[in-house]
C-alpha positions as CSV (number, residue, x, y, z in Angstrom):
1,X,-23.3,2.2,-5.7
2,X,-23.0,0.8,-9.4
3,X,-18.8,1.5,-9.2
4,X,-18.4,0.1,-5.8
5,X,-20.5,-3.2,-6.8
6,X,-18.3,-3.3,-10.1
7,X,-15.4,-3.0,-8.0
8,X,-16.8,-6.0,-5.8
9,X,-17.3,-7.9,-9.4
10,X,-13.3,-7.0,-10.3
11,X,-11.8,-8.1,-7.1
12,X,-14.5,-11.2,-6.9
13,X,-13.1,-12.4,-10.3
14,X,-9.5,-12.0,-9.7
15,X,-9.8,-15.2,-7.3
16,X,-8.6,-18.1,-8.3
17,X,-12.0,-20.0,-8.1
18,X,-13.7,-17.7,-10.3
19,X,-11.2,-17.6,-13.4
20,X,-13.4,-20.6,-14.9
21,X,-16.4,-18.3,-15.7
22,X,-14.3,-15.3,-17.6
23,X,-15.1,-15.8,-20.8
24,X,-19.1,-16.0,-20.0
25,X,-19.6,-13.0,-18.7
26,X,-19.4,-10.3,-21.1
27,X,-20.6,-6.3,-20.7
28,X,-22.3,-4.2,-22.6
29,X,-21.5,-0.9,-21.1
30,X,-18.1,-0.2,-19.9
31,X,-17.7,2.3,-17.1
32,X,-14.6,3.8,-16.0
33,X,-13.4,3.1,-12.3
34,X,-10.0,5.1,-11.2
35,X,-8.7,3.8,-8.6
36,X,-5.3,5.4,-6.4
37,X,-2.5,3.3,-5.7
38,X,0.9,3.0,-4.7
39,X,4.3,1.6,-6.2
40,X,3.6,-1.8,-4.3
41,X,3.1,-5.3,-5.4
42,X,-0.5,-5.3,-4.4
43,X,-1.1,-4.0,-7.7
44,X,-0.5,-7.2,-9.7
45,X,-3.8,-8.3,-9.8
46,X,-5.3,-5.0,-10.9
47,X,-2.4,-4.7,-13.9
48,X,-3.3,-8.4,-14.2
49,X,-6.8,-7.6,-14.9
50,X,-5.9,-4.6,-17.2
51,X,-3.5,-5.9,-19.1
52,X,-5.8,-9.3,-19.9
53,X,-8.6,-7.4,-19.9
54,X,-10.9,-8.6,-17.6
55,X,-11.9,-5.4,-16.6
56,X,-13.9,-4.2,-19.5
57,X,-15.2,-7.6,-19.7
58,X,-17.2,-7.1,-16.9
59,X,-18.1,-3.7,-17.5
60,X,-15.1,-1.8,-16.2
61,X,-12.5,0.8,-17.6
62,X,-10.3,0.3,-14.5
63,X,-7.4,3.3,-14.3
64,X,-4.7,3.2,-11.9
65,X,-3.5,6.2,-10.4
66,X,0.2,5.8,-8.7
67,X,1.2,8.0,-6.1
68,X,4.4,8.6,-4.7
69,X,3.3,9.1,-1.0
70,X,-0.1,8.0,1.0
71,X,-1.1,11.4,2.2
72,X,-1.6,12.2,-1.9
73,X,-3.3,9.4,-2.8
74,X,-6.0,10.0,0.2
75,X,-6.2,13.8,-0.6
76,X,-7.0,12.8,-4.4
77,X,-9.4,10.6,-2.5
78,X,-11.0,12.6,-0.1
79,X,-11.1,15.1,-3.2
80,X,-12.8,12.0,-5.3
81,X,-10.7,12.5,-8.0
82,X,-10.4,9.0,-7.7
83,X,-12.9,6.7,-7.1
84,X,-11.1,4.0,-4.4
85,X,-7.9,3.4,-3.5
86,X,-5.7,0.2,-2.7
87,X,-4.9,1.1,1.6
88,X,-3.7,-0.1,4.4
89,X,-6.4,-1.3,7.0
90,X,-4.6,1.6,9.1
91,X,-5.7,4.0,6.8
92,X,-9.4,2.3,6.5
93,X,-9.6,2.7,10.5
94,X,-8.6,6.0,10.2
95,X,-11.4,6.8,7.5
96,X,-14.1,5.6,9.3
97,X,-13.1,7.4,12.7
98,X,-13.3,10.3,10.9
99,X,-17.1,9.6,10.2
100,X,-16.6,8.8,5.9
101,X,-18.7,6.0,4.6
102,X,-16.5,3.8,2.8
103,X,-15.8,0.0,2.4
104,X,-13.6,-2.6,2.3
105,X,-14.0,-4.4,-1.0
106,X,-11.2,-6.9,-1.2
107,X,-7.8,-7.4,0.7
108,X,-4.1,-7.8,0.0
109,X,-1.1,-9.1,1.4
110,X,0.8,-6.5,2.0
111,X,4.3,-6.7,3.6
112,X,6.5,-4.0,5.4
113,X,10.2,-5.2,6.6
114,X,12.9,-2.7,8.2
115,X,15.9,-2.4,5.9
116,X,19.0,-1.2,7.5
117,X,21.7,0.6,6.0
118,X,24.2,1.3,9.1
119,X,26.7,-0.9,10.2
120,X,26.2,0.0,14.0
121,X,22.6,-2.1,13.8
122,X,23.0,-5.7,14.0
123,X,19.9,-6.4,15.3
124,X,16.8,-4.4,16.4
125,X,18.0,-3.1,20.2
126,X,21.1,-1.5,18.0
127,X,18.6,1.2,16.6
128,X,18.2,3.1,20.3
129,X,18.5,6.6,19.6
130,X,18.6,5.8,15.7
131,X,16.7,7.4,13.0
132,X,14.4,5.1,10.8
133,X,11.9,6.4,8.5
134,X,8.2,5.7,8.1
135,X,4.9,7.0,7.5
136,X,3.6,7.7,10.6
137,X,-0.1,6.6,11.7
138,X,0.5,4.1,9.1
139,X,0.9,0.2,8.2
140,X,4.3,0.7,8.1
141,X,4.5,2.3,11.4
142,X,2.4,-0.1,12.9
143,X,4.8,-2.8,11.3
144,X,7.9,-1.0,13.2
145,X,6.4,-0.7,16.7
146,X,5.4,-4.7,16.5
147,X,8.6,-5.5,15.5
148,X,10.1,-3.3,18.2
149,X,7.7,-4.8,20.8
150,X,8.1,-8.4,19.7
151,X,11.9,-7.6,21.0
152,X,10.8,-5.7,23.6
153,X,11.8,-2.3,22.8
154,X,9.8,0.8,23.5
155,X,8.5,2.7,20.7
156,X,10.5,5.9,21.8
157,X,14.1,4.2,21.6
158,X,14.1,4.4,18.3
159,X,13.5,8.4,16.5
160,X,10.8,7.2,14.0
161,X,11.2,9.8,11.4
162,X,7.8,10.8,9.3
163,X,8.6,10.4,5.0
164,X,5.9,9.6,3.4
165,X,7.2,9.3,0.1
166,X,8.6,5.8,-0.2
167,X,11.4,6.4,-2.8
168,X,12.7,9.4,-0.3
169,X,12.7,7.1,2.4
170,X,14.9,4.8,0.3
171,X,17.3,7.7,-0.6
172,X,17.5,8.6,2.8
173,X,18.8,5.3,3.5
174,X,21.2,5.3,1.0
175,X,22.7,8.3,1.7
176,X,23.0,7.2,5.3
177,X,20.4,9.9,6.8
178,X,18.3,7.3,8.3
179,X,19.9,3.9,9.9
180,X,16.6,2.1,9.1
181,X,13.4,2.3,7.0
182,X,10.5,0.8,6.4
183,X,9.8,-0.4,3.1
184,X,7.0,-2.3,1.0
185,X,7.7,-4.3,-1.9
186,X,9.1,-3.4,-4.6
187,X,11.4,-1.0,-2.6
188,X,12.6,-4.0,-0.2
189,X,14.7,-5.3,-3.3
190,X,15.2,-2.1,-4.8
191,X,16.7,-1.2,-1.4
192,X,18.8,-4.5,-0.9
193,X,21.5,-3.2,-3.1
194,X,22.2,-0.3,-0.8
């Protein structure tokens, strides 16, 4: 209960109307708080907080953990080798269905846009019977049926193709394996020189 109220206090100072009151608060003991993530810009208030230090002012040793896929960073979880994890509200669903006690304790804006690599698709009803790559049961997948539905396309048009690592989904695209792929920053510009 003491880590997930510190982890309250972290994300609660990170907001723009609590920056004032930094310097005031100061901690005596520090406690360690590993946290999961992955390569996403979501992070940059946690390395924000790291790197200035606000974490150990307020009683926190926070530790970042970067995975390469999703289905890692919620086994380290499940396992509690780390102690949260920066998710997808997909994910949180997901947790809770399967009866775990866990809790929301901040929220990011976090962005999934279908880059194409294929010069067959010049808009969305080009990838029928196209390959694009995802992590299934996922934000991102979720992000690729709305955008196929918002063009009215059905889901099974389109072979959705389950990678969870997002630098294999981008090297799939680049070596033309997939047409499409769903990508989070930083990967989106990573990917735009494809």
């Amino acid at each position: 209960m003491k880590k997930f109220i510190q982890i309250i206090c972290l994300l609660t100072l990170l907001s723009p109307l609590t920056l004032v009151g930094l310097e005031k608060a100061q901690a005596e003991e520090v406690e360690t708080l590993k946290l999961g993530v992955m390569p996403s810009t979501d992070n940059i208030p946690l390395l924000v907080a790291i790197q200035q230090g606000f974490d150990k002012k307020h009683g926190v040793d926070l530790e970042l953990e970067v995975f390469r896929n999703a289905n890692d960073r919620d086994t380290a979880f499940q396992a509690k080798q780390v102690d949260g994890m920066n998710s997808d509200l997909i994910a949180f669903a997901a947790y809770l269905e399967g009866g775990m006690d866990i809790q929301i304790t901040g929220s990011t804006f976090g962005e999934f846009d279908l880059v194409v690599n294929d010069d067959d698709v010049q808009e969305l009803a080009d990838l029928k019977d196209k390959k694009v790559a995802v992590l299934t049961e996922s934000g991102t997948h979720y992000a690729a049926v709305q955008m196929l539905q918002e063009q009215a396309i059905e889901e099974e048009a389109v072979q959705f193709e389950h990678i969870p690592p997002v630098p294999s989904r981008v090297e799939l695209l680049r070596s033309h394996e997939v047409s499409g792929a769903i990508l989070p920053e930083p990967f989106l510009m990573m990917s735009k020189v494809v």
